[in-house]
C-alpha positions as CSV (number, residue, x, y, z in Angstrom):
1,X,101.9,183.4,122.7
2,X,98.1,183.5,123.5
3,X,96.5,183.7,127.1
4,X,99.9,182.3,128.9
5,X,102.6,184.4,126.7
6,X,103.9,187.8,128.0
7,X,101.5,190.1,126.9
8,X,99.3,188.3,129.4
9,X,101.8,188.6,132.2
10,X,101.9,192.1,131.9
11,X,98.3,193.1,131.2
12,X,97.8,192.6,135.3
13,X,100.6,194.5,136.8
14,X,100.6,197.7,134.0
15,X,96.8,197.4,135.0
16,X,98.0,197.7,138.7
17,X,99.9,200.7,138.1
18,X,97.4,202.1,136.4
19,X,94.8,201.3,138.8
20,X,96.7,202.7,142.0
21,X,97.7,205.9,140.3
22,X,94.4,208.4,140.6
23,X,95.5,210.7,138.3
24,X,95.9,207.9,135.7
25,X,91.9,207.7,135.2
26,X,91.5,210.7,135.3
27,X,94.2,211.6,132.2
28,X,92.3,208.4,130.6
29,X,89.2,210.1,130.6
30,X,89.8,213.7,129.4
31,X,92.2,212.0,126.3
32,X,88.5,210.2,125.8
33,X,86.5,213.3,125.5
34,X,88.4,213.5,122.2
35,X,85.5,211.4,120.3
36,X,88.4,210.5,117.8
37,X,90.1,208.9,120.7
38,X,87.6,206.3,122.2
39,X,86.7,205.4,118.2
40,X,90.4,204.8,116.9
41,X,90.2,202.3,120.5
42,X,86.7,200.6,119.0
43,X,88.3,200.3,115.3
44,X,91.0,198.3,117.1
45,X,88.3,195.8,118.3
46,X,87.2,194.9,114.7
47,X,83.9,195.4,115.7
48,X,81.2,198.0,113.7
49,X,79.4,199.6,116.5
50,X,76.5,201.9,115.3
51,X,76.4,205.2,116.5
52,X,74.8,204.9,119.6
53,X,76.5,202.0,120.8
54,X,79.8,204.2,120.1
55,X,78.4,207.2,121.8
56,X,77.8,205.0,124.9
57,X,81.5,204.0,124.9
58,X,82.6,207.3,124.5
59,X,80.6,208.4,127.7
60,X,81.8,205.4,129.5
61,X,85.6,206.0,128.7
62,X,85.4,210.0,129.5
63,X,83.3,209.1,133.2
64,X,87.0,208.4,135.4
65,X,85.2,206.5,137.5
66,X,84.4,204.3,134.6
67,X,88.2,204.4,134.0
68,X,89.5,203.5,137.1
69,X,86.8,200.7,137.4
70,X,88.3,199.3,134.4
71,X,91.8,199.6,135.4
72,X,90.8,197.8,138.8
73,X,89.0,194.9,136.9
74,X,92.0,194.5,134.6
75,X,94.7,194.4,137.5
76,X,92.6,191.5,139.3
77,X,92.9,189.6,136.0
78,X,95.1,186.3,137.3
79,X,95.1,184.1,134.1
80,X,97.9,181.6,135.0
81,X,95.6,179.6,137.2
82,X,92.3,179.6,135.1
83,X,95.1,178.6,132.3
84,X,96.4,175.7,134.8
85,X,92.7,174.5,135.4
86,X,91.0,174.7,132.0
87,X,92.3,170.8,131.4
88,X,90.3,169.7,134.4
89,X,86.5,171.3,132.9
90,X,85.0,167.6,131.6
91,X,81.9,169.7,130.5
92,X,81.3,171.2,126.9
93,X,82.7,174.4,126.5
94,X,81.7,177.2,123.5
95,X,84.3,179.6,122.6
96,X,82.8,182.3,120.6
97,X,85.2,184.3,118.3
98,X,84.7,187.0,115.9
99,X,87.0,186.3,113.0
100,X,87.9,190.3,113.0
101,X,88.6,190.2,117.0
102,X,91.7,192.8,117.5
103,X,92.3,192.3,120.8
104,X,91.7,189.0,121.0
105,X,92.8,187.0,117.9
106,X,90.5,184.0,116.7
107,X,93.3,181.7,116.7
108,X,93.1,182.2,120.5
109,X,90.0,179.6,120.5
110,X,92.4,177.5,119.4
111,X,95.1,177.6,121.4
112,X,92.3,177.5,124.1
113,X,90.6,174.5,122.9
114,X,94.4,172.5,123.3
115,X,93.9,172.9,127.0
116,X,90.0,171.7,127.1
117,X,88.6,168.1,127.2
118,X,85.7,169.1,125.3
119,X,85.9,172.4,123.4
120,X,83.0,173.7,120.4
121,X,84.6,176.5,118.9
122,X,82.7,179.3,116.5
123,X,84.2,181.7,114.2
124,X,82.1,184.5,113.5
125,X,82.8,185.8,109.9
126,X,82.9,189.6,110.3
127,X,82.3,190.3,113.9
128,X,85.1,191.6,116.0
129,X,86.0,191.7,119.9
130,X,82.0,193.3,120.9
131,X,80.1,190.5,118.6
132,X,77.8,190.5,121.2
133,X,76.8,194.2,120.6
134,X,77.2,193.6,117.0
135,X,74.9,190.7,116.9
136,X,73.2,190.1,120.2
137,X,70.6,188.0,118.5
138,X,73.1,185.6,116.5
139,X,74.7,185.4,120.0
140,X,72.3,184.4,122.4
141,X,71.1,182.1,119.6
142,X,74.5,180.4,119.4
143,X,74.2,179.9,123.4
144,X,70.9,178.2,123.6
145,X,71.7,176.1,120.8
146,X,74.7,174.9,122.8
147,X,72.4,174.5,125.9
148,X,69.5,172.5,124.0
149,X,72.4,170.3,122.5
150,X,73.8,169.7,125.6
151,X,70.5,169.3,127.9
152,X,70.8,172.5,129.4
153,X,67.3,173.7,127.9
154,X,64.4,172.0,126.6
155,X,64.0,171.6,122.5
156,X,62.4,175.0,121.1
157,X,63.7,177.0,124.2
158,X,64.5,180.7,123.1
């Protein structure tokens, strides 16, 4: 389960295929002019986008470019290594997770804070996978904290 299972192995090569096929983003993107289509993929995130912010995903997800970009970042994903290395960070590290996440599960901080010497881990009640377009302000608020606790930025930085 979790970053290392087989859903994680497979994410990179089905990306591959995905990536190398140029029709592929192409089909991706006229499904997504379907506005039904790109929001039944944001109500899988668990995150409550408004309008605009859905509107921009829906002209992201019918642009194939915007496709086949994705496809390509996905199929250069490689999480083995990062997964073999995250015992060896010494330094603080915040995991974020909104508790309505559904595509990545909260108990995935978790299982992530196992491999790290010195993990802070946040639950965000009611956020889901794009808490940071949900609540950019509770966010970057939660990241400055962490950096003023941990020297990064002075006391009273924003």
């Amino acid at each position: 389960a979790g970053f290392g299972g087989p859903l994680a192995r497979a994410v990179s090569p089905v990306a591959r295929f995905l990536a190398l096929n140029p029709l592929l983003p192409r089909f991706f993107a006229r499904r997504a002019r379907d506005p039904a289509v790109v929001d039944r993929l944001l109500e899988r995130t668990g995150s409550r986008l408004d309008p605009a912010a859905a509107g921009f995903y829906r002209r992201l997800a019918a642009d194939p470019d915007q496709v086949a970009a994705a496809f390509g970042m996905m199929a250069g994903w490689d999480l083995e290594p990062l997964l073999r290395d995250l015992p060896r960070l010494k330094v603080p590290v915040l995991l974020v997770a909104g508790a309505r996440d559904g595509m990545v599960p909260a108990r995935q901080a978790g299982e992530t804070a196992r491999r790290l010497a010195r993990p802070e881990i946040v639950e965000l009640a009611g956020l889901g996978h794009l808490a940071h377009e949900e609540a950019p302000d509770r966010i970057a608020a939660l990241i400055a904290a962490a950096a003023v606790r941990h020297g990064l930025l002075p006391e009273g930085a924003p």
